[in-house]
Backbone as CSV, one residue per row, in Angstrom:
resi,resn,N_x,N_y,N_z,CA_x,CA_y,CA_z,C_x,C_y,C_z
1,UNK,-51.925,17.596,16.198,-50.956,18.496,15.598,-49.580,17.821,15.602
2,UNK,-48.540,17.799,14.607,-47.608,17.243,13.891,-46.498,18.551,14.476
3,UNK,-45.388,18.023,14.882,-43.999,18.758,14.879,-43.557,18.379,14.223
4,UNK,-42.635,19.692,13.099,-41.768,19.205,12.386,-40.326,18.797,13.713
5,UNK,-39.150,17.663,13.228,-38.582,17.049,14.025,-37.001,18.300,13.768
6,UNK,-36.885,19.068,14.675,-35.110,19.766,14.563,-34.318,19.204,14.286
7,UNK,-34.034,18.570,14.907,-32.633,17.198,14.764,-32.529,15.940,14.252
8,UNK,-33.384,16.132,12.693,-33.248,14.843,12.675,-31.855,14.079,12.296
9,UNK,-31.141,12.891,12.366,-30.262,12.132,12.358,-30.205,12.286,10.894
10,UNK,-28.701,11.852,10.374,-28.515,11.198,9.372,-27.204,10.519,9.368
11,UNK,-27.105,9.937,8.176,-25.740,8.994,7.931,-24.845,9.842,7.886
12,UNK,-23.774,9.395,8.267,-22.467,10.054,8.207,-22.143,10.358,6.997
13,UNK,-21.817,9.636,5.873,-21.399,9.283,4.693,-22.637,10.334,3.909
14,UNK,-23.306,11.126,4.230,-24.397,11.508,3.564,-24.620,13.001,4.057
15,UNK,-24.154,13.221,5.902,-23.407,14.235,6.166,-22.158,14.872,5.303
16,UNK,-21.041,14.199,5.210,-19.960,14.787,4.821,-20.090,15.153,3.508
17,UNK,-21.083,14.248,2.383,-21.394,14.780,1.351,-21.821,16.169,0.976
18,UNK,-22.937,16.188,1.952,-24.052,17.441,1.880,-23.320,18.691,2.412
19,UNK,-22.105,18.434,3.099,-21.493,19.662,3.762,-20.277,20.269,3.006
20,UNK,-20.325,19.164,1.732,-19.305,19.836,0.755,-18.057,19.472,0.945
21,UNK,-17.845,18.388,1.634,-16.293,17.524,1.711,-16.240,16.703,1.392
22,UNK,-16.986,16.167,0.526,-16.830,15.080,-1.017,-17.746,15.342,-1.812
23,UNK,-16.888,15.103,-2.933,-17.476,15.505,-4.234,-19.072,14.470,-4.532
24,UNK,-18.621,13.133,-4.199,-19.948,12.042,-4.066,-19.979,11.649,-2.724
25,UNK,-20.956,11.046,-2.717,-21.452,9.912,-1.448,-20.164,8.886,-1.478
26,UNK,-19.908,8.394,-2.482,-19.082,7.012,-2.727,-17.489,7.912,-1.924
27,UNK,-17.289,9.071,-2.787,-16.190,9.556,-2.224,-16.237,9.270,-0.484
28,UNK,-17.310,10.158,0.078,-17.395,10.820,1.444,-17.367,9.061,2.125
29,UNK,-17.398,8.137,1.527,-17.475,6.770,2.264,-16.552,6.529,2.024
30,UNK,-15.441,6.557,1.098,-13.632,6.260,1.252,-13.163,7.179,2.139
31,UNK,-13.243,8.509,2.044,-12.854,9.019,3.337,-13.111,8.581,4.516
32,UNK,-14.398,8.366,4.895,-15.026,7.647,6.611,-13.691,6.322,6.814
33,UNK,-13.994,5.475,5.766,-13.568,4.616,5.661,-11.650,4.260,6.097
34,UNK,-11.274,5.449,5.099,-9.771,6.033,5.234,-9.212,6.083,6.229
35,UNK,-10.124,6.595,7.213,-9.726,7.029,8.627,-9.864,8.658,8.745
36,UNK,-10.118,9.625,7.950,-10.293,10.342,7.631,-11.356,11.885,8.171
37,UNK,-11.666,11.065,8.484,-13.526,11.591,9.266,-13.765,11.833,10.570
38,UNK,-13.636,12.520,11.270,-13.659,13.094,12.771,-15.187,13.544,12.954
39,UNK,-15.822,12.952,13.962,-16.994,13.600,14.561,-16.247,13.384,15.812
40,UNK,-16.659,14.856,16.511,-16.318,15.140,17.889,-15.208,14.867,18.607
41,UNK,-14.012,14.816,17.282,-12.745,14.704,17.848,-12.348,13.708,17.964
42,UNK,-13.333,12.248,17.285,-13.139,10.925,17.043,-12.979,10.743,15.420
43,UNK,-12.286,9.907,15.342,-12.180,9.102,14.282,-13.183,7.919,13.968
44,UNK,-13.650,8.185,12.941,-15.139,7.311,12.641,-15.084,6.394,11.735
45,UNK,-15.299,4.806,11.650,-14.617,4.109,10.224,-15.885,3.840,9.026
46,UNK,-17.404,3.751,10.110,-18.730,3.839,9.543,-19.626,4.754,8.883
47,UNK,-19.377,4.302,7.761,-20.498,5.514,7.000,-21.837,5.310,7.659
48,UNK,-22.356,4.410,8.012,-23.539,4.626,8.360,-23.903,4.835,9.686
49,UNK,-23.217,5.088,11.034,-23.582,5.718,11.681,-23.932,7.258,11.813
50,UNK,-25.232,7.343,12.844,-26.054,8.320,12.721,-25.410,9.808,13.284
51,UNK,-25.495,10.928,12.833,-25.011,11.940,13.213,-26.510,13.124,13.238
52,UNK,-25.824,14.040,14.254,-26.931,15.398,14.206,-26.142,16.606,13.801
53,UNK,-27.291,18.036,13.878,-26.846,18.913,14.037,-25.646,19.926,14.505
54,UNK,-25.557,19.076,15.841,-24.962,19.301,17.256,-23.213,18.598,16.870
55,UNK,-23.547,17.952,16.217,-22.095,16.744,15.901,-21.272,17.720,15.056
56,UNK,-20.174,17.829,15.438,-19.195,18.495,15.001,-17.913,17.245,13.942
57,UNK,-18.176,17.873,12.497,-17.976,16.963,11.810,-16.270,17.278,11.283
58,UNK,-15.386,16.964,11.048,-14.009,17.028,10.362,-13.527,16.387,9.366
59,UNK,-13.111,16.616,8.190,-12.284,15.738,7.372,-10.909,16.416,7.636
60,UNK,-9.836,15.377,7.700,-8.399,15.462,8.145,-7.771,14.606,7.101
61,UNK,-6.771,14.732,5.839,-5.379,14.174,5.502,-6.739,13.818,4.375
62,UNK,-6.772,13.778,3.573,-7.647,13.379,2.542,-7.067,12.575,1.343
63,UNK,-5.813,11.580,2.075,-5.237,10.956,1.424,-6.390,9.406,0.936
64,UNK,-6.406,9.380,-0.605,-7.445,8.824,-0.853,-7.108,7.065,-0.564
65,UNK,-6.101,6.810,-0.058,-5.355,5.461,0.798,-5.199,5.199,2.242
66,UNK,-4.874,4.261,2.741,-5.147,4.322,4.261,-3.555,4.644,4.528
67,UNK,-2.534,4.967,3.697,-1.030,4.986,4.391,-0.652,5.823,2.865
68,UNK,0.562,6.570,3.464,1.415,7.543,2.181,1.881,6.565,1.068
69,UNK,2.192,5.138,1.250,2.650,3.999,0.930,1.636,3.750,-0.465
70,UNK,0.100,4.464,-0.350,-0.576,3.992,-1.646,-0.144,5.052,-2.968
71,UNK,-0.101,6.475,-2.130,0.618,7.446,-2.852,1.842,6.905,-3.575
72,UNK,2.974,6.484,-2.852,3.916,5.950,-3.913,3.985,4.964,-4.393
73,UNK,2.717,3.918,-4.707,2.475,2.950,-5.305,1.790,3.771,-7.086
74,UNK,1.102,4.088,-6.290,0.105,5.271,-7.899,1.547,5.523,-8.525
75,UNK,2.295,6.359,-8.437,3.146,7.020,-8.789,4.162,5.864,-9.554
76,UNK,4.347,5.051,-9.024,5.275,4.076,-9.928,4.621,3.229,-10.347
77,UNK,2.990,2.821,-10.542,2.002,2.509,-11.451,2.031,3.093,-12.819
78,UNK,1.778,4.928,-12.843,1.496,5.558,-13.502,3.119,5.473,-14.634
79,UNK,4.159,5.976,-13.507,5.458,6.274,-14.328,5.523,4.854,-15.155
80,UNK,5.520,3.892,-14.623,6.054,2.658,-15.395,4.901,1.696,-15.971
81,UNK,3.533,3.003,-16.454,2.686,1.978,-17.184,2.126,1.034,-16.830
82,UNK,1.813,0.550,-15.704,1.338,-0.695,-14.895,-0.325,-0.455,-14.945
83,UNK,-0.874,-1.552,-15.112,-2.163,-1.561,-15.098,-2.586,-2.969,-14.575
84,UNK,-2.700,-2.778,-13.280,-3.272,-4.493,-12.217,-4.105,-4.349,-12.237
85,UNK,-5.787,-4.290,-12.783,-6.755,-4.605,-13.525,-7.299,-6.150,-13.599
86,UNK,-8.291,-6.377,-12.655,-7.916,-8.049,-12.666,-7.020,-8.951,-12.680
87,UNK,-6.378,-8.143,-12.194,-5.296,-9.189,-11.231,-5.751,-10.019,-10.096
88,UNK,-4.793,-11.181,-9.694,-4.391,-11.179,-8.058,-3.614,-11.192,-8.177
89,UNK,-3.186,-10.417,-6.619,-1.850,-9.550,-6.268,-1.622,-10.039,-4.991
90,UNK,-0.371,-9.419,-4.656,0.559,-9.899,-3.639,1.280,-8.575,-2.899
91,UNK,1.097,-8.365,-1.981,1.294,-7.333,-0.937,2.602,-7.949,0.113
92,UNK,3.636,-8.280,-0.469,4.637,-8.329,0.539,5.465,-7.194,1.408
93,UNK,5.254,-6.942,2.448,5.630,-6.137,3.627,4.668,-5.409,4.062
94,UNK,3.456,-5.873,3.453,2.006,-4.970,3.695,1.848,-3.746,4.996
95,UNK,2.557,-4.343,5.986,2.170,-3.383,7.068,0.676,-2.663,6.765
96,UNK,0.195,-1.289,7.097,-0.801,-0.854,6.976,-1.642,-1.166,6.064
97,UNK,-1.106,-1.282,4.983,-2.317,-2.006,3.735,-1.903,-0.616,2.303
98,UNK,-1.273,0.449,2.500,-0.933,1.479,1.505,-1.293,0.540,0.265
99,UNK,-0.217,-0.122,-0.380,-0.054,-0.737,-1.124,-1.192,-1.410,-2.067
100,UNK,-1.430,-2.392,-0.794,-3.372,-3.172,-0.723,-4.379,-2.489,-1.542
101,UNK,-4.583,-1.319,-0.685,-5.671,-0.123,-0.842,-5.104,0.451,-2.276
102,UNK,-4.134,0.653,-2.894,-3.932,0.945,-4.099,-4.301,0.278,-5.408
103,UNK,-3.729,-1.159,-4.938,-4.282,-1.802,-6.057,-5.403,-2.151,-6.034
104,UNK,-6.100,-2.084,-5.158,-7.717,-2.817,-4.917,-8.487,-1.667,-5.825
105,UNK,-7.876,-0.185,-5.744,-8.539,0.920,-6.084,-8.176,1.051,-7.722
106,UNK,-7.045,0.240,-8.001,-6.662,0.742,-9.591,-7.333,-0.852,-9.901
107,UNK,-8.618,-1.412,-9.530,-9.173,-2.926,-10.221,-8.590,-4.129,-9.837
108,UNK,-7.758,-4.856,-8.953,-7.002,-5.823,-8.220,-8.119,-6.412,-7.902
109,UNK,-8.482,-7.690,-8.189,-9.617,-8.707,-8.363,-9.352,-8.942,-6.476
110,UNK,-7.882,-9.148,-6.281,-7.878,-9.770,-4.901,-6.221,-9.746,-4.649
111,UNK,-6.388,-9.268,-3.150,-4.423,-9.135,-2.741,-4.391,-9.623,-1.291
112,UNK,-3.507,-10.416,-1.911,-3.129,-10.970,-0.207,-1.732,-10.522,0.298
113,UNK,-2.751,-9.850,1.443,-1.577,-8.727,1.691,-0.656,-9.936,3.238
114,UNK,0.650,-9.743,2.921,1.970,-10.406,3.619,2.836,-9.752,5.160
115,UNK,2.685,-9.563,5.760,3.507,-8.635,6.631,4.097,-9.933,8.269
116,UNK,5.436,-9.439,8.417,5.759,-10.085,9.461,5.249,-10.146,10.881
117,UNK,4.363,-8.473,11.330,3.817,-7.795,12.159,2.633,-8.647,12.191
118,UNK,1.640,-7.811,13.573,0.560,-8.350,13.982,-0.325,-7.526,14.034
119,UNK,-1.477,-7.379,13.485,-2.416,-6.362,13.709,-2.308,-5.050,13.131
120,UNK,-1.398,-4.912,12.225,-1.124,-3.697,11.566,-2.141,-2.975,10.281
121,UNK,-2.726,-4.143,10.179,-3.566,-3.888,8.219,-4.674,-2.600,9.068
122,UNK,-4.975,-1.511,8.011,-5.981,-0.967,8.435,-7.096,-1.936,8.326
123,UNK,-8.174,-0.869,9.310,-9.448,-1.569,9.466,-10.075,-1.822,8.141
124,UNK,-10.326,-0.917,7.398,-10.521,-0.903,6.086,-10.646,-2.242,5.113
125,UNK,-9.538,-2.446,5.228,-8.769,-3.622,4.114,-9.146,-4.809,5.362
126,UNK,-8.670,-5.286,6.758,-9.008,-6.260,7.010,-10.441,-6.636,6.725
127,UNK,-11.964,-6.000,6.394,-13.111,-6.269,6.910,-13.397,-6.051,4.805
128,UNK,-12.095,-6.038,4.232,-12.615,-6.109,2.599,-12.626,-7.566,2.471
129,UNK,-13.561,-8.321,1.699,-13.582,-9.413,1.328,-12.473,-9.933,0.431
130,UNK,-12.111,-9.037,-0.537,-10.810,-9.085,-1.375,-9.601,-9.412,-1.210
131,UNK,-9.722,-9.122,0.376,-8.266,-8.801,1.185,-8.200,-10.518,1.892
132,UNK,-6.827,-11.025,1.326,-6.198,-12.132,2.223,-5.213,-11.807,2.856
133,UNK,-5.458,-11.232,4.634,-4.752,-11.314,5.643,-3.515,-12.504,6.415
134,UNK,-2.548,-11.936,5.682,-1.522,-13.235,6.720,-0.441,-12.199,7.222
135,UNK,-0.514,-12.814,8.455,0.065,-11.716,9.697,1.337,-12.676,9.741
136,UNK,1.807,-11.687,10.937,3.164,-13.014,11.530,3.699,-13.787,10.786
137,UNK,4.356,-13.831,9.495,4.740,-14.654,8.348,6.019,-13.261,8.095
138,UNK,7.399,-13.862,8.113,8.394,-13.455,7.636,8.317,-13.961,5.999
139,UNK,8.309,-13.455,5.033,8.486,-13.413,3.583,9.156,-14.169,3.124
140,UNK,10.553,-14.040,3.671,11.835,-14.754,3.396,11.727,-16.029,3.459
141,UNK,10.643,-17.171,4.187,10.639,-17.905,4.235,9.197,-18.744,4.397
142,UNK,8.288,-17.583,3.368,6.584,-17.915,3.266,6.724,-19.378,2.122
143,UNK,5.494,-19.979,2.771,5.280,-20.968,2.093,4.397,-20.779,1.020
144,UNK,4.178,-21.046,-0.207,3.275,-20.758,-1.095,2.147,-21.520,-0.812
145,UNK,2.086,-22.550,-0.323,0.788,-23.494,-0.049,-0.647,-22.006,0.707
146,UNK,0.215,-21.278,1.164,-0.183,-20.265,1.495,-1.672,-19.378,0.380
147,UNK,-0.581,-19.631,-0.513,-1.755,-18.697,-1.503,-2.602,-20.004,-2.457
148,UNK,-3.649,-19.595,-2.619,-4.307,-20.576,-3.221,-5.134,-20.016,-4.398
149,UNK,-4.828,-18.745,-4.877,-4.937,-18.632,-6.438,-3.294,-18.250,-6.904
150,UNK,-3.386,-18.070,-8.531,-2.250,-17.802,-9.287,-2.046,-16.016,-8.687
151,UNK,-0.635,-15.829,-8.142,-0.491,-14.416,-8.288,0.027,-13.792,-9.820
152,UNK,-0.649,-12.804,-10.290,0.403,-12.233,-11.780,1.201,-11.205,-11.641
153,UNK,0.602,-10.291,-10.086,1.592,-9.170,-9.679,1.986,-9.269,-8.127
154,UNK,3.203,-8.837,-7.744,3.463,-8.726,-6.575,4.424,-7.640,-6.376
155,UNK,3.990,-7.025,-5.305,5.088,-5.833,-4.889,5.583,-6.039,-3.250
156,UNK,6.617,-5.834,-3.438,7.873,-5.412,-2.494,8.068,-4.182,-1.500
157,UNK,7.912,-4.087,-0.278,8.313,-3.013,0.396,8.545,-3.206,1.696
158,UNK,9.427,-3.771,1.997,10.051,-4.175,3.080,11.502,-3.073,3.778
159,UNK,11.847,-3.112,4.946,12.675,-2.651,5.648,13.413,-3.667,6.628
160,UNK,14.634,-2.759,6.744,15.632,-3.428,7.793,16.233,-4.914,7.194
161,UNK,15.999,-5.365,6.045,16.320,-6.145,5.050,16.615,-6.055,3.854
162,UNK,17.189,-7.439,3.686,17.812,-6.552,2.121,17.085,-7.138,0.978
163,UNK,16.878,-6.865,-0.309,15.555,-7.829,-1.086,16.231,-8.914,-1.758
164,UNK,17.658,-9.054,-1.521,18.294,-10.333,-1.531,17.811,-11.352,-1.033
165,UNK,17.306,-11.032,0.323,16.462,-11.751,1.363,15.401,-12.483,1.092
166,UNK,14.198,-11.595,-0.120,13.090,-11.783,0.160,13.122,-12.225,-1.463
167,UNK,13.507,-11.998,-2.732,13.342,-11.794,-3.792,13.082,-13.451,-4.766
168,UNK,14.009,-13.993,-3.460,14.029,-15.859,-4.211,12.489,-16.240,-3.350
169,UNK,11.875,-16.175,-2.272,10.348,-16.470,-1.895,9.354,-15.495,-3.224
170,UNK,9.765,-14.406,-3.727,8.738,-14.003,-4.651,8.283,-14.388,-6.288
171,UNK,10.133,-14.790,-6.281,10.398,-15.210,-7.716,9.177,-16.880,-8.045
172,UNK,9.185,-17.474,-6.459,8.583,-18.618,-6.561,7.467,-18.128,-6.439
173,UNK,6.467,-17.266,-5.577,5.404,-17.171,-5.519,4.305,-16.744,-6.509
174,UNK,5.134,-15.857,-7.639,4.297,-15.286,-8.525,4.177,-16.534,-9.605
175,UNK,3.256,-16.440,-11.114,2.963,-17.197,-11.853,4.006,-17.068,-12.711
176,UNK,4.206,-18.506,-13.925,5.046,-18.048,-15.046,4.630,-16.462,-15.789
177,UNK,5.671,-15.713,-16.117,5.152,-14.651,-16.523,4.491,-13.511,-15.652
178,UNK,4.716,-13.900,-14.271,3.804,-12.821,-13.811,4.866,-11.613,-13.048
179,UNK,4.396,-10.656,-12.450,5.399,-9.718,-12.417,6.045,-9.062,-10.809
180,UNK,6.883,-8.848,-10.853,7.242,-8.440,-9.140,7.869,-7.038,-9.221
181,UNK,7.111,-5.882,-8.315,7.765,-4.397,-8.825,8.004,-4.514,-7.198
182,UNK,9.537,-4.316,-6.887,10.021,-4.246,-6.231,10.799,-3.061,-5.753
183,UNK,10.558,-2.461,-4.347,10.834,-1.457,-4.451,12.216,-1.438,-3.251
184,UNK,13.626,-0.503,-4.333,14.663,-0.696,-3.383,14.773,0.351,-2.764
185,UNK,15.133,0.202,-1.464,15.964,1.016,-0.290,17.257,1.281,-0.128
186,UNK,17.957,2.041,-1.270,19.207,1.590,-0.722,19.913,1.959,0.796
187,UNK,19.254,2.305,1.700,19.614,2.558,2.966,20.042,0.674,3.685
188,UNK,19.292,0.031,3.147,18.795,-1.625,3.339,20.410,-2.505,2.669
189,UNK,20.445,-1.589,1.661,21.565,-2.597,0.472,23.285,-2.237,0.484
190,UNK,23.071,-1.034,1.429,24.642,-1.197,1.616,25.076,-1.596,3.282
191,UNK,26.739,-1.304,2.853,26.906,-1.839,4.642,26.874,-0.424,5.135
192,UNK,26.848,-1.166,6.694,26.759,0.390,7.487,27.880,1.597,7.308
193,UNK,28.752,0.621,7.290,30.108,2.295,6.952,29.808,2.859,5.655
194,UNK,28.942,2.799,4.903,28.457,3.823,3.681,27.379,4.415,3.738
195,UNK,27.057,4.582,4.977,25.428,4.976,5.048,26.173,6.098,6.832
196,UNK,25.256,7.591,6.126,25.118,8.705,7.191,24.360,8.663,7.926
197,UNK,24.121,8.028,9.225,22.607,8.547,9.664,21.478,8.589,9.529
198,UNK,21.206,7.002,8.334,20.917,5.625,7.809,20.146,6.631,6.303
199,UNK,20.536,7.947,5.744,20.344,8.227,4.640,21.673,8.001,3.478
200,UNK,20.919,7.616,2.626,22.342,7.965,1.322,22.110,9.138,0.453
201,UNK,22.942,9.649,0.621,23.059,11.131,-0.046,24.104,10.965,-1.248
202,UNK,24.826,9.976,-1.405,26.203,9.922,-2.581,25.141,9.057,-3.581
203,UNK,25.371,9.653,-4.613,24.821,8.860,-5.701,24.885,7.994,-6.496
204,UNK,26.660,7.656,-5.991,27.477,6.538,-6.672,26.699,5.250,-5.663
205,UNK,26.620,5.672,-4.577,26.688,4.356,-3.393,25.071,4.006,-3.947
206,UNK,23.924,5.355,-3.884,22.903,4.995,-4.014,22.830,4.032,-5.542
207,UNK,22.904,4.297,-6.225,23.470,3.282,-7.916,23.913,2.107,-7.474
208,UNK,25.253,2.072,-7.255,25.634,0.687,-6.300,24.579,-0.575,-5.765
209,UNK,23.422,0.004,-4.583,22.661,-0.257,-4.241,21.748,-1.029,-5.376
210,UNK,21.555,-0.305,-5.957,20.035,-0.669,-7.060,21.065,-1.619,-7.974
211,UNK,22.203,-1.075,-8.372,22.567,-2.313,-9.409,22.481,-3.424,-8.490
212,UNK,23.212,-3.653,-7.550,22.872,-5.152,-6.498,22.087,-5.867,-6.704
213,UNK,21.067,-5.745,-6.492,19.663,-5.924,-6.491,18.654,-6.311,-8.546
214,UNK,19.290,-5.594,-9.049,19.045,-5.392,-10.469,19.697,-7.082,-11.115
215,UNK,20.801,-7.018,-10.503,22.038,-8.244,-10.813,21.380,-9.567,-10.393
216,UNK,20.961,-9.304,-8.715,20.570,-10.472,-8.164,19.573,-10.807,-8.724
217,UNK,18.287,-9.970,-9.547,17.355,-10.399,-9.548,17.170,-10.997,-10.930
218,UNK,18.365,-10.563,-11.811,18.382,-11.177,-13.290,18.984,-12.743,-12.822
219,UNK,20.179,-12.837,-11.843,20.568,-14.058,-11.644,19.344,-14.695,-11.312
220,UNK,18.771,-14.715,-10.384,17.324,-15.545,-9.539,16.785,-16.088,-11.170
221,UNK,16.320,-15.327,-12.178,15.605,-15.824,-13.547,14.849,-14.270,-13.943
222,UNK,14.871,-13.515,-13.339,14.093,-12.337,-13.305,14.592,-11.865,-14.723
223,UNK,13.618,-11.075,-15.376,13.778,-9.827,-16.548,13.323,-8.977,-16.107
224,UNK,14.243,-7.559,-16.411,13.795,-6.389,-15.652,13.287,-5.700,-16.788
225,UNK,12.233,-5.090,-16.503,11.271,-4.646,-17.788,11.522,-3.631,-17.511
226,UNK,11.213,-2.557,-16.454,11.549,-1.012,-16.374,11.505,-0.405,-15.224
227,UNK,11.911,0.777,-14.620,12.448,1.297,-13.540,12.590,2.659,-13.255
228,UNK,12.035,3.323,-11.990,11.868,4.081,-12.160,11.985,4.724,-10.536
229,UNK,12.371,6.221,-10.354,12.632,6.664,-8.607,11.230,6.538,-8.297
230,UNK,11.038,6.520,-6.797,9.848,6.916,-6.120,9.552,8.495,-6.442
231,UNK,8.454,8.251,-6.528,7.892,10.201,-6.710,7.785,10.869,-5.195
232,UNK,7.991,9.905,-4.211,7.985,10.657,-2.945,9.242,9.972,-2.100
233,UNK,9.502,10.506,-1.415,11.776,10.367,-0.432,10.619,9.655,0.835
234,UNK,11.711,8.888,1.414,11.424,8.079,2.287,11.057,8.649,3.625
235,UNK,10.857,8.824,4.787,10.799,9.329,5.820,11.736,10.540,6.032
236,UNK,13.131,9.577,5.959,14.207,10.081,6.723,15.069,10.915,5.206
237,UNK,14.586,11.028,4.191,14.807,11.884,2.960,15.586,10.572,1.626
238,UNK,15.338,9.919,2.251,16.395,8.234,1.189,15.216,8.625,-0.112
239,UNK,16.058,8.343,-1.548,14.746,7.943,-2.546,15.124,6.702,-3.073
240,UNK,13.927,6.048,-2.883,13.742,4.663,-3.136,13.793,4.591,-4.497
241,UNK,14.072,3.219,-5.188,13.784,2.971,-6.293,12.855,2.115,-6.938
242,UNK,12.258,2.056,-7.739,11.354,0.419,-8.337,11.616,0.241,-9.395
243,UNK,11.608,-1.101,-9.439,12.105,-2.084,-10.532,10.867,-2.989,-10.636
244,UNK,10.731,-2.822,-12.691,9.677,-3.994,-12.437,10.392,-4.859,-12.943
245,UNK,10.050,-6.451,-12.477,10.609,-7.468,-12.643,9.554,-8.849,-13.336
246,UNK,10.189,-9.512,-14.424,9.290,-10.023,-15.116,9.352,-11.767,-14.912
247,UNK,9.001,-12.369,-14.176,9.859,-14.049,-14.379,9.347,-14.573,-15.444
């Protein structure tokens, strides 16, 4: 005589499907993946580990990126027409990977994501094949021997610097023709006696800021093709700007 089995196991990624917190399988595995996915009050990065009955399952922040950072990448994709579609790309200030995870998701053949930090990229993106990890590398003074295909896009999102800083290493790194959407801070671009409590709230100063930057980057050889606010305010309420830039 045969028991049917109570508990039997299944995949995670196949759980969260069946329980109606993704629309597909493929979805419910960017979420796991995301960071997204709580069994038992853990955070889970494997779709294919086994779950039961008993397993108490969660989806949390269902941001379809590993950082808010991919959110305002979409957003100044969409506003300013951008389509990185077989590209390779360039992730300068990568930190978490926001950025990374955006373009990899809007078709980005391959991004090598840049950050001065150590250990910061989500898990996600380090263990993507797509993904070229360089840690501990200040921007301002990356070597291109570094990259070893043609970049055609690169984006900008750096702090506590100004993109004065960083803008002559990008101008060289990308291809003839290829493009740099750079995104300004003006919290970064003025001096401290014009800045409250490191937000800008005056709109002359914030302008100020972006022309700077607009100026420097036509001097460097840059053409500025088009420009546009962030669709989401910075932490501390600053709204950033992006500029795409054409060499």
């Amino acid at each position: 005589m045969r028991y049917m089995e109570k508990n039997k196991k299944k995949r995670l990624d196949v759980a969260v499907f069946e329980k109606g917190f993704a629309e597909t399988r493929t979805k419910a595995q960017a979420f796991i993946m995301g960071g997204s996915v709580f069994v038992n009050n853990e955070v889970q990065y494997k779709p294919g580990i086994l779950v039961g009955d008993e397993d108490i399952i969660e989806v949390k922040n269902t941001n379809p990126y590993v950082s808010r950072g991919g959110i305002k990448l979409e957003s100044a994709l969409n506003a300013l027409n951008i389509d990185v579609s077989g590209f390779t790309c360039l992730d300068i200030g990568a930190s978490t990977g926001g950025f990374t995870d955006c373009m990899l998701q809007k078709g980005a053949l391959k991004v090598y994501a840049v950050d001065v930090g150590t250990a910061q990229l989500h898990y996600k993106l380090r263990n993507d094949p797509r993904v070229v990890n360089i840690e501990n590398v200040n921007f301002r003074y990356f070597d291109t021997a570094l990259l070893k295909d043609e970049i055609s896009f690169a984006t900008i999102d750096v702090s506590f610097i100004s993109l004065d800083k960083i803008l002559p290493s990008a101008f060289k790194a990308v291809k003839e023709n290829g493009f740099v959407l750079a995104m300004i801070k003006p919290q970064f671009e003025l001096e401290p006696s014009e800045i409250k409590k490191g937000v800008v709230r005056d709109e002359k100063l914030r302008q100020k800021a972006i022309d700077k930057i607009k100026n420097f980057a036509i001097n460097l050889g840059f053409k500025i093709i088009s420009e546009a606010d962030s669709g989401l305010k910075g932490p501390k309420g600053n709204l950033e700007h992006f500029v795409l830039l054409k060499k």
